[in-house]
C-alpha positions as CSV (number, residue, x, y, z in Angstrom):
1,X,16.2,11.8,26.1
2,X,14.1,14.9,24.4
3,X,15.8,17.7,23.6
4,X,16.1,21.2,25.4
5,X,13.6,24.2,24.5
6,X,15.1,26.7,22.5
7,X,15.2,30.2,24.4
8,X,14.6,33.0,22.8
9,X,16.6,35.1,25.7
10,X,19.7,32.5,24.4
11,X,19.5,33.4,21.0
12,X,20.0,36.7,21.8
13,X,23.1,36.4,23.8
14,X,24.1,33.9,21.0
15,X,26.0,31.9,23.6
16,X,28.3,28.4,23.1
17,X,25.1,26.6,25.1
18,X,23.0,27.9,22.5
19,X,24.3,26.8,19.2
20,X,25.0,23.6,20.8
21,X,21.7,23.3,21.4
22,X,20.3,24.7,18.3
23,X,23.1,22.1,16.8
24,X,21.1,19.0,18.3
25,X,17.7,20.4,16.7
26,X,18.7,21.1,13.2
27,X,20.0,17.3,13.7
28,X,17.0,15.7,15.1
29,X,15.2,17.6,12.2
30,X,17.3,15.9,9.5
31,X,17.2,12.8,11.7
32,X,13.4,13.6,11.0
33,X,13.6,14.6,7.4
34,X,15.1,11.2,6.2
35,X,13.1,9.0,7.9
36,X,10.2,10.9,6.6
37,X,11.8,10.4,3.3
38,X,11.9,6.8,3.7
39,X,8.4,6.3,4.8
40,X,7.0,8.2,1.6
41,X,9.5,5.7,-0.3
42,X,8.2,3.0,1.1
43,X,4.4,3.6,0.9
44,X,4.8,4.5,-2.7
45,X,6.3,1.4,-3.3
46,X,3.6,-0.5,-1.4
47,X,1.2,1.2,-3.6
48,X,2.9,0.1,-6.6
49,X,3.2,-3.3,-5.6
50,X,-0.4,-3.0,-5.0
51,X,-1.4,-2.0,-7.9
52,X,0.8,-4.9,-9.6
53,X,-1.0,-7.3,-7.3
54,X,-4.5,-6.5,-8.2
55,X,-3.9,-6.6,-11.6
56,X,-2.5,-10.0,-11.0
57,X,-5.5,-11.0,-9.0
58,X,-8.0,-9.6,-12.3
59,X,-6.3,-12.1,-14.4
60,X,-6.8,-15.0,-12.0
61,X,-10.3,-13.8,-11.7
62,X,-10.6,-13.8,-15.2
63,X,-9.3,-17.3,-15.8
64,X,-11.5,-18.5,-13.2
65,X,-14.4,-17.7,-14.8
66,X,-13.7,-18.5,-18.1
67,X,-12.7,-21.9,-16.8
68,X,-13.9,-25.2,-18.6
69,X,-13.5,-28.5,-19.4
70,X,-13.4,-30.2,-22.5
71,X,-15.7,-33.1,-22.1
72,X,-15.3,-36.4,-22.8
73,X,-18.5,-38.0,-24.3
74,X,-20.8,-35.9,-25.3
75,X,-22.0,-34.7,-21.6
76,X,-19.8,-32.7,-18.5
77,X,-19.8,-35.1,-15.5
78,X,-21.3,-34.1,-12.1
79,X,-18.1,-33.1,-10.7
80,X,-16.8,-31.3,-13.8
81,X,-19.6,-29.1,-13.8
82,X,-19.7,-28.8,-9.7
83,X,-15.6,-28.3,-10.2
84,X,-16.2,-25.6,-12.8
85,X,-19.4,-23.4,-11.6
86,X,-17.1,-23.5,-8.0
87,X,-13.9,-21.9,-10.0
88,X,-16.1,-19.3,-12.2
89,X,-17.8,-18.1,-8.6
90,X,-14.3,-18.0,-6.9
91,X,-13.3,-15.6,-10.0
92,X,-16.4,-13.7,-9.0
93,X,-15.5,-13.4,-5.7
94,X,-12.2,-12.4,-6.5
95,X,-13.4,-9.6,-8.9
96,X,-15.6,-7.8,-6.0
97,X,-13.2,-7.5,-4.3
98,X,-11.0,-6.3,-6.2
99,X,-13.6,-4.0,-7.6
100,X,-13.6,-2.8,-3.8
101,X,-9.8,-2.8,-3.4
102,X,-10.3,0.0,-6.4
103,X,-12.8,2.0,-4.7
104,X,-11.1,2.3,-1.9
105,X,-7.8,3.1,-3.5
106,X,-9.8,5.8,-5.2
107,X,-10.2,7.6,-2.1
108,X,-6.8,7.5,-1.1
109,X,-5.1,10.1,-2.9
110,X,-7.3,12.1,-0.5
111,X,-5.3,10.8,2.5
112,X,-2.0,11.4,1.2
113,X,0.1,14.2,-0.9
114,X,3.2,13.2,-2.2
């Protein structure tokens, strides 16, 4: 159920209907006003744990491709050097995007005004 206009012929005969009426707005608009408040909560704390995410993700990437074995023998195996170039271009992978997680964050402040 919506609520009922607001008269401006009512507000001059101030009458019980009225306030009552002008009662269930000033509600709705706190009803409004904290939920509002809630959503700017949470998408700053979205953002944050963002943030804290991609840094996460930059030190796996950077792991990854500083991944390698110690050899045994004097030589890297096949597979150990197959296993390894895989590992430093999954850390690659991982840094673009994260490198476009960035951009596009950069560009959101534009969106938004806390």
């Amino acid at each position: 159920m919506g609520l009922k206009p607001l008269e401006f012929k009512d507000c001059l005969t101030d009458s019980p209907y009225f306030r009552e009426n002008l009662h269930a707005h000033e509600k709705e608009l706190e009803k409004t006003s904290s939920q509002i408040k809630v959503l700017v909560k949470d998408v700053k704390e979205i953002l944050n744990a963002a943030r804290s995410l991609s840094r996460a993700q930059r030190a796996l990437a950077d792991s990854l491709e500083k991944f390698t074995f110690e050899c045994i023998g004097s030589n890297q195996t096949d597979d150990e050097i197959v296993i390894a170039d895989s590992l430093r271009q999954f850390g690659h992978l991982i840094s673009a995007i994260e490198d476009e997680r960035d951009r596009m964050a950069s560009f959101s402040p534009s969106f938004y005004t806390f």
